[in-house]
C-alpha positions as CSV (number, residue, x, y, z in Angstrom):
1,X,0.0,0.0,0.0
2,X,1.3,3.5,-0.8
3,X,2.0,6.3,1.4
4,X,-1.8,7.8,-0.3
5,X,-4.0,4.8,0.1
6,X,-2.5,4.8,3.6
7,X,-3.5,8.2,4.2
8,X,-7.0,7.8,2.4
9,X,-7.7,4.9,5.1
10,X,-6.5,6.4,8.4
11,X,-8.4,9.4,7.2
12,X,-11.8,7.2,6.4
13,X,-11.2,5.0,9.4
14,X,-10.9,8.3,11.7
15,X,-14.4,9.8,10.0
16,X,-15.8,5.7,10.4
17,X,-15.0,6.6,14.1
18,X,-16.5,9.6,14.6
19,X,-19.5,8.7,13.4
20,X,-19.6,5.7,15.7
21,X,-18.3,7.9,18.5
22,X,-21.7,10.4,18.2
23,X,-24.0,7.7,17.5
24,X,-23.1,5.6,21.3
25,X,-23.2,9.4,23.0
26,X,-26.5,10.7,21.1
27,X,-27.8,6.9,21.0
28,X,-27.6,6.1,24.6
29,X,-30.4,6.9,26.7
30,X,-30.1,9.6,29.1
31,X,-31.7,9.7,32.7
32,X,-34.3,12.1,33.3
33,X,-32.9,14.9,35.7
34,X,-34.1,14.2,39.5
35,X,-35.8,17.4,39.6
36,X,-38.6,15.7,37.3
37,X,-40.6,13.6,39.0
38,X,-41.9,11.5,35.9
39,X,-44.6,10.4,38.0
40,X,-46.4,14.0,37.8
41,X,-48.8,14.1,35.5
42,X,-49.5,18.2,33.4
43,X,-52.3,18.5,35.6
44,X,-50.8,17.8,38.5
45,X,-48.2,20.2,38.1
46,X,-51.0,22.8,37.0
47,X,-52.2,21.9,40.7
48,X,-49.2,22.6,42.4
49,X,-48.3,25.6,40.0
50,X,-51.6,27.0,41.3
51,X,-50.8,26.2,45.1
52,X,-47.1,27.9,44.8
53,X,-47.5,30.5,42.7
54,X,-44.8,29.3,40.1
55,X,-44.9,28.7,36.5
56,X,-44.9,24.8,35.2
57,X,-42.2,24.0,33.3
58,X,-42.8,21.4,30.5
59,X,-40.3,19.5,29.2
60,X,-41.6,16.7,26.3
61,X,-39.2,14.2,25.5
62,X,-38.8,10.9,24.4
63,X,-36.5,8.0,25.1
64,X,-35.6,7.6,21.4
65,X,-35.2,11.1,20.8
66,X,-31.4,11.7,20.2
67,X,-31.5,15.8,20.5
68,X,-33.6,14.8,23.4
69,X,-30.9,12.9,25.3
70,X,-28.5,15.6,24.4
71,X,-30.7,18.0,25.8
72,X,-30.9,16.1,28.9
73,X,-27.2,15.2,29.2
74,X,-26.2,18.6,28.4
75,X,-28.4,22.1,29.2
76,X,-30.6,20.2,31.7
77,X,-28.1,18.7,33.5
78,X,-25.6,21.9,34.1
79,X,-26.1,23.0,38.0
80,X,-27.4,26.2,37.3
81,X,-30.0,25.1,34.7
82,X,-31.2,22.6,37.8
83,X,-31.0,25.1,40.1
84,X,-33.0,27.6,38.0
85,X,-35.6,24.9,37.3
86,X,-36.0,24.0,41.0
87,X,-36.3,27.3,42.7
88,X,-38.3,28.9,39.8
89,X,-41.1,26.3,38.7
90,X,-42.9,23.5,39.1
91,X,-40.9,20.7,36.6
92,X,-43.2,18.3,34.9
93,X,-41.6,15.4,32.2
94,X,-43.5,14.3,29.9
95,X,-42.8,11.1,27.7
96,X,-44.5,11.4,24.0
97,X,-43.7,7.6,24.0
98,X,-45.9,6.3,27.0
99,X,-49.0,5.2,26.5
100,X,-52.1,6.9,27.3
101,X,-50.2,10.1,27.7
102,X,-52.6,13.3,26.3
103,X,-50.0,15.8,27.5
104,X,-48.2,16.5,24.9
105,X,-51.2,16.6,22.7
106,X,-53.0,19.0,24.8
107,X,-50.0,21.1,24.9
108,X,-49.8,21.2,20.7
109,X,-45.8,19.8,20.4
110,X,-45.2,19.7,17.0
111,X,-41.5,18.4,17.8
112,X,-39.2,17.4,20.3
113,X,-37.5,18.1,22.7
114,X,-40.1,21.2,23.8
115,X,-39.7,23.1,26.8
116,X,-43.2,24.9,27.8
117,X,-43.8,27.6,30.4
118,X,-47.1,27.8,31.7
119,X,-48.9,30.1,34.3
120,X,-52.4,30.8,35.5
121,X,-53.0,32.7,32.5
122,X,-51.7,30.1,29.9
123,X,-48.5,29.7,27.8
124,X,-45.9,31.9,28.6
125,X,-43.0,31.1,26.3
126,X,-42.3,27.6,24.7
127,X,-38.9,26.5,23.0
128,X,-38.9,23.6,20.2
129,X,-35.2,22.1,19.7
130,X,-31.9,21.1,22.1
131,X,-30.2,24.4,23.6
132,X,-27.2,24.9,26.0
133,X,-27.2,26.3,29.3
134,X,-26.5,29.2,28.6
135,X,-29.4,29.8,25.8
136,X,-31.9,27.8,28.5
137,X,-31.1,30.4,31.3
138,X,-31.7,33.5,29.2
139,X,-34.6,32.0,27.4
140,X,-36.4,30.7,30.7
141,X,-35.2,34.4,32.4
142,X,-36.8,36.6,29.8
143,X,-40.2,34.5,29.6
144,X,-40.9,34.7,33.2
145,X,-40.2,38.8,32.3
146,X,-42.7,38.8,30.1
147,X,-39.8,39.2,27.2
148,X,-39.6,36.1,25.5
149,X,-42.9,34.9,23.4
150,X,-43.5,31.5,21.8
151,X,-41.0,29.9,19.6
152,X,-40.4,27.1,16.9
């Protein structure tokens, strides 16, 4: 083999591996952050939201989602992001994939993951697609500002 063929085959091998590589990471299923308690049902946490006073936050996902892993390994599991979601609202999961599950329905997802903030008076702000931390933070901060309307 020639010093070209060799290069042309480390080089293929190396993209052959990177494809692999983000496939196991964006393949394997991520844990739902403890803060969800994927027991809660949307109208539970409309219950509780009326009881404290803070907004539900909506987060639709789905096991075989691979944005929707990333999302959950990345952005929702950064410590501030937690913290945020914690002190500020009341966290509801809500798995497209399970059955007998209208919540997603009734909250019109067209795609996931979809992060929905939701008050007395309805929809506040909604976000359809993986973000980072840093884009969460100053997404979920302007909604509850009033700053921030619905996106796609």
């Amino acid at each position: 083999m020639n010093k070209r063929n060799s290069a042309n085959l480390v080089f293929l091998l190396a993209i052959v591996g990177v494809f692999v590589g983000l496939k196991v990471y964006f393949g394997r299923h991520a844990e739902v952050p403890a803060y969800f308690d994927t027991s809660r049902t949307l109208h539970d946490a409309l219950a509780a939201s009326e009881a404290s006073g803070k907004p539900v936050l909506a987060l639709v996902s789905a096991d075989w989602c691979g944005p929707c892993q990333g999302f959950k390994r990345g952005a929702l599991s950064d410590q501030d992001v937690s913290r945020w979601i914690a002190a500020n609202t009341e966290p509801v999961y809500i798995d497209v994939t399970s059955p007998n599950n209208p919540d997603a329905a009734e909250l019109g997802v067209r795609s996931i993951p979809a992060v929905v903030l939701i008050d007395e008076s309805g929809e506040l702000s909604r976000v359809e697609g993986a973000m980072s931390a840093s884009s969460f933070l100053g997404w979920a901060d302007g909604a509850l500002a009033g700053g921030v309307s619905s996106t796609d």
